[in-house]
C-alpha positions as CSV (number, residue, x, y, z in Angstrom):
1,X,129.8,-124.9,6.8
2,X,132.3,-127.6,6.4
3,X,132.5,-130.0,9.5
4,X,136.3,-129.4,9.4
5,X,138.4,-126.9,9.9
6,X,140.2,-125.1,7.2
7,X,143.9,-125.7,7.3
8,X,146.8,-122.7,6.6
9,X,148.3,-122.9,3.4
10,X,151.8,-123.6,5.2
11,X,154.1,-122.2,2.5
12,X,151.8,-119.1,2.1
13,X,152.6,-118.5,5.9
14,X,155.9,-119.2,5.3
15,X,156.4,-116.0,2.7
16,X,154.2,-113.5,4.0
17,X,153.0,-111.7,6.7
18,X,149.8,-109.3,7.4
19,X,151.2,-106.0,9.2
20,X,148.7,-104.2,12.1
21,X,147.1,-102.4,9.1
22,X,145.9,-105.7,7.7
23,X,148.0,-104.9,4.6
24,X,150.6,-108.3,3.3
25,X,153.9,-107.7,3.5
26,X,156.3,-109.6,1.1
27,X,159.7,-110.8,0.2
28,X,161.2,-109.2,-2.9
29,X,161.7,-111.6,-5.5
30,X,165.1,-111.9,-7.9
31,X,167.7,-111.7,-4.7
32,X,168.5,-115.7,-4.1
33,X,171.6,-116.3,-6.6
34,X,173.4,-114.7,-9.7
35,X,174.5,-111.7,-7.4
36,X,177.7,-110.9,-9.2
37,X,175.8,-109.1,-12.0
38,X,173.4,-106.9,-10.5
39,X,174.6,-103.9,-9.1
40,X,174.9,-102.7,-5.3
41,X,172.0,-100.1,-5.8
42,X,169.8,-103.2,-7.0
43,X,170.6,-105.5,-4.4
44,X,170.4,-102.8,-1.7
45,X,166.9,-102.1,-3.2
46,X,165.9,-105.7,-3.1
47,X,166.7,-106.2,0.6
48,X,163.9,-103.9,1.4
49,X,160.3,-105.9,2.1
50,X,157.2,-104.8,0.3
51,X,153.6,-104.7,0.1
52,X,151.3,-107.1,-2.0
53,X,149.0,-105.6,-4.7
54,X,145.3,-105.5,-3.7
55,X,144.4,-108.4,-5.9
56,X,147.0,-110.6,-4.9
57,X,146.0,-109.8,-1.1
58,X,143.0,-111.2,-1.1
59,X,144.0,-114.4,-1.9
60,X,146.9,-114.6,0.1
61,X,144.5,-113.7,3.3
62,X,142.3,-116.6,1.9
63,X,145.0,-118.9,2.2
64,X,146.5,-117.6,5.4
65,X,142.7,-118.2,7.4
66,X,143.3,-121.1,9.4
């Protein structure tokens, strides 16, 4: 056991959350700039948060145990 603690990966925290499920819930990516092009179904699509793959989970939980 280290004799510290283990610090929260701050931007990690910053980008995701873990819903009551345990499940991490992200931002969709591809919605900051260049908006003119993509159409109004796309962007409304985009606005909607989803969930991270299994794989990808794992780590993010990692990072997010403080």
């Amino acid at each position: 056991m280290p004799k510290t603690k283990m610090k929260t990966n701050k931007s990690v925290a910053k980008r995701f959350k873990i819903t009551g499920s345990g499940r991490v819930k992200r931002r969709r990516a591809f919605k900051s700039h260049i908006l003119t092009k993509k159409t109004s179904k796309r962007k409304r699509r985009l606005r909607k948060e989803d969930m991270c793959a299994p794989g990808d989970a794992k780590r993010i939980k990692r990072m997010l145990r403080g």
